[in-house]
C-alpha positions, -999 to +999 in steps of 0.1 A: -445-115+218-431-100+248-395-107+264-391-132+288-399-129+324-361-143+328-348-115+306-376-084+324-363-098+357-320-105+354-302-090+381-293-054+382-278-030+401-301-022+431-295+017+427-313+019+395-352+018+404-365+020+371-349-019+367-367-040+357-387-022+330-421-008+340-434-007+303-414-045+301-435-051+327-470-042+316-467-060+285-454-095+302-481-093+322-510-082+297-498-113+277-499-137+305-536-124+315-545-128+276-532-157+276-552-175+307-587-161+297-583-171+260-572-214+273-602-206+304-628-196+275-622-222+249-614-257+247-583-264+236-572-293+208-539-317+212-519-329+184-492-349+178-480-328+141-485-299+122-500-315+093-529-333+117-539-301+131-543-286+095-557-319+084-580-318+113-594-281+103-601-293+071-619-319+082-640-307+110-636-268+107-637-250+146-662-237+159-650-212+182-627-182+167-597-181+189-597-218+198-566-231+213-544-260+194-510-278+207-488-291+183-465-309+207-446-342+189-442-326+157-405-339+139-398-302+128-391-287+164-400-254+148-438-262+143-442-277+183-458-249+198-498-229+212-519-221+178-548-200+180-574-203+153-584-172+130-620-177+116-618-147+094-584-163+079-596-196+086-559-208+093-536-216+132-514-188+140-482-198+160-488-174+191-460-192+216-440-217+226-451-249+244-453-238+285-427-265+293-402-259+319-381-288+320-364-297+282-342-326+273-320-323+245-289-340+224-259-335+215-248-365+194-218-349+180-227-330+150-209-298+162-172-300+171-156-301+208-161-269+215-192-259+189-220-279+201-250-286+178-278-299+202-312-307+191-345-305+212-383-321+202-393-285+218-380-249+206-359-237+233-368-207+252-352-181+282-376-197+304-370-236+299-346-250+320-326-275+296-302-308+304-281-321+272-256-344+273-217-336+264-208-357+229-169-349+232-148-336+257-136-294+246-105-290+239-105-247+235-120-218+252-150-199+251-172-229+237-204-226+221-241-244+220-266-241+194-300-255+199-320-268+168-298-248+141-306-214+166-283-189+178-246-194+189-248-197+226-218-188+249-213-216+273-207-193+307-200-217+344-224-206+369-202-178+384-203-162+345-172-173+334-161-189+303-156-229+301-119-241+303-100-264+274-113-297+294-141-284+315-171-302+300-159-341+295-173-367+270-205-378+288-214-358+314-244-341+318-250-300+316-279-282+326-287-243+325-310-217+310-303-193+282-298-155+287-294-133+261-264-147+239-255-170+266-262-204+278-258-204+321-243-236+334-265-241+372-228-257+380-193-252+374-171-275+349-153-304+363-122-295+386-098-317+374-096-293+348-085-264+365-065-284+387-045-296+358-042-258+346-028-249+381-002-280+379+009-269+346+014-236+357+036-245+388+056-269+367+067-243+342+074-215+366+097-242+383+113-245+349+119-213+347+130-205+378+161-230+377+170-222+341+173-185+358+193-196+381+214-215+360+218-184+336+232-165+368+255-191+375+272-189+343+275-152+336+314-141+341+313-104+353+340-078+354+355-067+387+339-033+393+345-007+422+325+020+436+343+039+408+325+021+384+288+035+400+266+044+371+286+029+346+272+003+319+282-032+312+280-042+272+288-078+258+321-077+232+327-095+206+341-123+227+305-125+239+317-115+275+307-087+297+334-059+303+327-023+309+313-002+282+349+019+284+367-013+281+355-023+243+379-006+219+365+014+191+369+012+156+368+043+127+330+043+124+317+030+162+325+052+190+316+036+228+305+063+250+313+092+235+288+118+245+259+095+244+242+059+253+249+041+225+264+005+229+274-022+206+260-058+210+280-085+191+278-061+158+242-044+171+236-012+177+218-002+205+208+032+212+194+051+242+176+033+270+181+000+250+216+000+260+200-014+292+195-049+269+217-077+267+205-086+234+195-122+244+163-139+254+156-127+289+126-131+314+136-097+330+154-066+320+166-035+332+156-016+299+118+002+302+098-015+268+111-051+277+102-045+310+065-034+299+064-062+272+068-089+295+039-075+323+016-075+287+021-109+288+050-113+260+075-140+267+106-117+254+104-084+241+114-070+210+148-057+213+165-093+219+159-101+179+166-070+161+201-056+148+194-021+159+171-006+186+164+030+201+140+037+231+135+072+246+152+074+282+141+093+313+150+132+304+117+149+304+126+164+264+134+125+254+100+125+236+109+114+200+131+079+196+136+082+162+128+111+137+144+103+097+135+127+072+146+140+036+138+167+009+134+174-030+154+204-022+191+193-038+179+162-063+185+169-096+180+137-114+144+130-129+129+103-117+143+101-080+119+114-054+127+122-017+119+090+008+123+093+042+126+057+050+121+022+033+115-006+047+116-042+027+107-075+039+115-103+020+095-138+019+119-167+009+121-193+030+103-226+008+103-249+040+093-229+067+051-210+061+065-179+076+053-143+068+072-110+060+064-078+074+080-047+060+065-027+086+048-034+122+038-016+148+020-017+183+005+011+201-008+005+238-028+026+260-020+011+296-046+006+326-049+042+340-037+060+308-058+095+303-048+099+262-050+078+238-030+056+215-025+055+180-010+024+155-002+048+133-006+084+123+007+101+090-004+139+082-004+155+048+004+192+046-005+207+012+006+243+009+006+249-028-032+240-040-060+215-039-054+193-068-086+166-076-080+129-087-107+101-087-107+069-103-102+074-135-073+101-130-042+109-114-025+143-110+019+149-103+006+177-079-017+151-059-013+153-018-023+115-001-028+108+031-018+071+023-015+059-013-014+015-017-001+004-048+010-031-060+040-045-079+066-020-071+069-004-106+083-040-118+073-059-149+040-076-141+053-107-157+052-134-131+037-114-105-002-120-090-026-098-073-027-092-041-049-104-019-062-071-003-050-034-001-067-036+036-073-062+060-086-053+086-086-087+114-094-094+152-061-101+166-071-110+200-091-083+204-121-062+183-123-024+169-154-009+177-156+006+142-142-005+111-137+033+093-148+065+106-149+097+088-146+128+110-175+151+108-157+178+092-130+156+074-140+157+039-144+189+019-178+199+010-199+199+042-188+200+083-214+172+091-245+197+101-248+222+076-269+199+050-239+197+022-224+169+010-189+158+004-173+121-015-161+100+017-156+067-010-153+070-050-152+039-069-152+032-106-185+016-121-180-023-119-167-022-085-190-039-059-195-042-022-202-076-015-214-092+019-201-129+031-222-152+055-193-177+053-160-184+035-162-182-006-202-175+000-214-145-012-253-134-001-255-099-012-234-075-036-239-040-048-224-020-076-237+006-105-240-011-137-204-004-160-220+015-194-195+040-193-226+062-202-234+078-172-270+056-175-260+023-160-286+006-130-275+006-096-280-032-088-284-045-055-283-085-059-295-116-033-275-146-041-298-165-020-340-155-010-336-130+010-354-093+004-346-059+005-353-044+037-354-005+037-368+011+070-378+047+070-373+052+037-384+087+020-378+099-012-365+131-021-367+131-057-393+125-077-419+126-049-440+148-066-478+144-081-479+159-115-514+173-126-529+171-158-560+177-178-576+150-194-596+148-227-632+135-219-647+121-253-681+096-257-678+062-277-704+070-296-727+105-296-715+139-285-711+149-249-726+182-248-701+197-216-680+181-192-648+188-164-621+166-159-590+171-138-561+145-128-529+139-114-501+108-117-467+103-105-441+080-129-422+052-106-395+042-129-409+026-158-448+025-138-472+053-138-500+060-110-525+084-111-563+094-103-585+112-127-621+128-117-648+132-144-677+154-144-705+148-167-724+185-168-746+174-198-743+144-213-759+153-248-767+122-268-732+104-252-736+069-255-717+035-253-685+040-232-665+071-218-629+073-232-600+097-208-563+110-227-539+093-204-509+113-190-484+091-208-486+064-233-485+032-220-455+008-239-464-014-270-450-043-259-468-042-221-497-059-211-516-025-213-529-014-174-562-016-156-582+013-137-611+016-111-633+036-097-671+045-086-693+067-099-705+092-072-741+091-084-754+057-094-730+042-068-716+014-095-681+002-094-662+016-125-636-003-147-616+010-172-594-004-199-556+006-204-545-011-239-506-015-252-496+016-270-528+038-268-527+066-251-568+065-236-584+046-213-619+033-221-643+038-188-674+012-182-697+003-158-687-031-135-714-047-165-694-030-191-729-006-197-724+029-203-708+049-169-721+084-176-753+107-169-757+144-164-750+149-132-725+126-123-688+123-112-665+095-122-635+091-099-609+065-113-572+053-100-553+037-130-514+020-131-493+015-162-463+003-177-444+026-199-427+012-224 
């Protein structure tokens, strides 16, 4: 069935004149025109279910082939819909959907506040215009509709924006059309809603706004001179400001001393984060809380860690923070060189908090021209290629990153992990999961035909595919034998099927011929040709095989053919047919379990051969 006029005809831009589609077009209307003269040439039949119309064809068979038939009160919105009767098939076909424009529908509350489940008697379609009540009143944003178990609908206002926490209420009415992956409000949601949304937002920047100026009025300053241009204030350890000159330094902490490092009641600061107070603030005069708060953060980072260090505004500051160490001068076995650890440790047992040993963000502003990156590490292997896999592990080995579990302590009371990578929407999508560069693994650049391991797994290990939490619907995995031998399995927990589109295979894809051996059932044939040719499938064999009868000689009773292979003794044997060229009879032959002819017949089971004529036979097996 074609798309939707609503979908050939949404608005576009007007410089594009090839919008709508022409071909979209053309087949809309081709459709439509079908459509007309097939209801204008037959008489069309009205039921009330499914089962009546099938019932009905039973009973009183159409005459017409391609006679019309309306299912239109059927219980199963599914079947509701035009039929058109097939005389060959002698069955309805589902061609469309019911023409209705207008559709009522339900939402009695199966769904949640902001996940409606509506139901309709009538399948709903980009060209019905549909009204359903509102069960509950949403308390998030985007929300969803889903009509008769269907698709997940995004519920867009009129102007194409999503629907506030509040904006449909408990018992008001909604009406729109679907487009695409969206259902399109005709209004707006209620106002009070985004009047509410407004007051909040007024009320807290009051808030904030006197608890600012409350802050101001309680902060006790130094007395400072033009002298003291340029200089930096720093908190003490009496928690007061004073200038950064002023705070007394001890053996290990020097206070201005040839760079911008200042101390914050026992935190070190370092850089353009000198500029931090180390408190809560809504507004700073250091660069990254700055930024972090026009992102949309209520406080930046610095104000809750001991020790901070942000590049300043010197052209070279390009690096806040390089640590590094070498093999070079350890002597004790066992140690390696670590440039940095970081350990997070998880025990708090009131509070559900999480540990990070390491986090990181990377933005790329509005504007930026490069790119930004969460993390980067690069391997440089000068001494050789060294090869690991699964099963083995090499001293020499180079890794771009290596996760391993239980930190080399006993496994006694520890449990696994849950993942090694988890990769998670955190406001926001990736548009890939993993990409491997072109010319990233060794073995091939991407175009030259090659091939090179991108993933190596040990046998047992599957891929498994979720349609929901804990359920499983497909898994793959080769078969653990630890022979070489084991089945690649590709498993349905459920009834779906294995879909493979433009699949060719490269191996095994050729016919193999063969010459069979042409004997009589009873007599001698006096000459004879025979040539064939089969392909094996796995554990099946196809094949064709042509037989010439030159002279029959006194050949008599049945024609038996050598088989390429010999079928398997447990099978159920195979069957072959065929036509003899001459008399024009359909052909038969037998395939038994473990015998490695075929017997040939006529369709009457009367002898097949004559001088003169050309048995052509396709047969299929099972090997054993």
């Amino acid at each position: 069935m074609p798309q939707t006029a609503a979908n050939i005809w949404a608005d576009g831009p007007v410089s594009m004149p090839t919008q709508p589609s022409k071909p979209d077009i053309r087949a809309w209307g081709t459709w439509v025109e079908s459509f007309i003269n097939g209801a204008g040439a037959t008489v069309s039949r009205v039921y009330n279910t499914l089962a009546t119309m099938i019932a009905d064809a039973l009973a009183n068979t159409p005459t017409e082939n391609a006679q019309l038939g309306w299912v239109i009160n059927d219980p199963i919105t599914a079947n509701n819909g035009v039929y058109q009767w097939f005389g060959a098939l002698h069955t309805w076909n589902r061609i469309g959907d019911l023409p209705y424009s207008f559709i009522v529908a339900s939402d009695v509350g199966a769904g949640t506040p902001s996940a409606i489940l509506a139901t309709s008697s009538i399948p709903v379609s980009g060209s019905a215009f549909v009204v359903t009540n509102i069960a509950d009143t949403n308390d998030v944003s985007p929300v969803t509709i889903s009509f008769n178990g269907g698709p997940v609908l995004t519920v867009k206002t009129n102007s194409g924006n999503d629907i506030a926490a509040g904006g449909l209420t408990s018992g008001m009415l909604i009406a729109g059309f679907r487009q695409g992956s969206t259902f399109r409000l005709i209004s707006d949601q209620v106002s009070s809603a985004i009047v509410a949304a407004a007051e909040a937002a007024a009320a807290a920047s009051a808030t904030s706004a006197a608890a600012a100026a409350a802050a101001v009025a309680s902060v006790s300053l130094p007395v400072v001179t033009t002298a003291d241009a340029g200089s930096l204030l720093q908190v003490g350890l009496d928690g007061l400001y004073h200038k950064a000159g002023d705070i007394a330094a001890d053996t290990d902490f020097y206070v201005n001393q040839g760079g911008r490092v200042g101390r914050v009641s026992n935190r070190l600061f370092v850089g353009d984060a000198v500029k931090h107070t180390g408190q809560q603030i809504t507004a700073s005069s250091d660069w990254l809380t700055n930024f972090e708060l026009s992102v949309g953060r209520t406080g930046g980072k610095i104000q809750l860690t001991n020790f901070a260090v942000t590049n300043g505004a010197n052209s070279q500051d390009v690096i806040a923070e390089v640590i590094a160490a070498q093999t070079k001068y350890i002597t004790l076995t066992g140690l390696n060189a670590i440039a940095g650890v970081d350990i997070a440790v998880n025990n708090n047992n009131t509070v559900a908090l999480s540990a990070y040993a390491r986090y990181g963000e990377a933005y790329r502003a509005a504007g930026a021209v490069g790119g930004a990156y969460g993390i980067e590490y690069d391997t440089i292997n000068y001494a050789s290629a060294v090869f690991i896999d699964p099963y083995f592990q090499d001293i020499g080995q180079t890794v771009g990153v290596q996760l391993a579990f239980g930190g080399e302590l006993s496994p006694t009371g520890q449990f696994p992990a849950s993942a090694a990578v988890n990769i998670r929407n955190n406001g926001t999508t990736c548009l890939h999961g993993i990409i491997f560069g072109n010319d990233a693994i060794w073995g091939t650049n991407g175009n030259d035909g090659n091939t090179g391991i991108a993933v190596s797994m040990a046998e047992g290990h599957k891929i498994s595919y979720y349609f929901g939490h804990n359920n499983i619907s497909w898994e793959l995995w080769a078969e653990n034998n630890q022979s070489g031998d084991g089945d690649y399995n590709i498993k349905s927990n459920g009834t779906g099927s294995l879909k493979v589109d433009r699949f060719i295979e490269t191996i095994g894809n050729t016919w193999t011929a063969y010459t069979p051996v042409v004997a009589a059932g009873s007599g001698a044939l006096t000459s004879y040709t025979a040539a064939g040719r089969y392909i094996r499938r796995g554990k099946s064999v196809y094949g064709t095989i042509s037989i010439t009868i030159t002279n029959n000689g006194t050949g008599a009773s049945l024609i038996s053919a050598t088989l390429p292979l010999t079928p398997g003794a447990s099978t159920l044997g195979g069957i072959a047919s065929g036509r003899s060229t001459v008399s024009g009879k359909m052909l038969q032959g037998l395939i038994s379990p473990g015998v490695g002819t075929m017997n040939i017949f006529n369709y009457d089971n009367t002898y097949p051969a004559s001088t003169g004529n050309v048995l052509n036979l396709s047969f299929c097996y099972e090997l054993a």
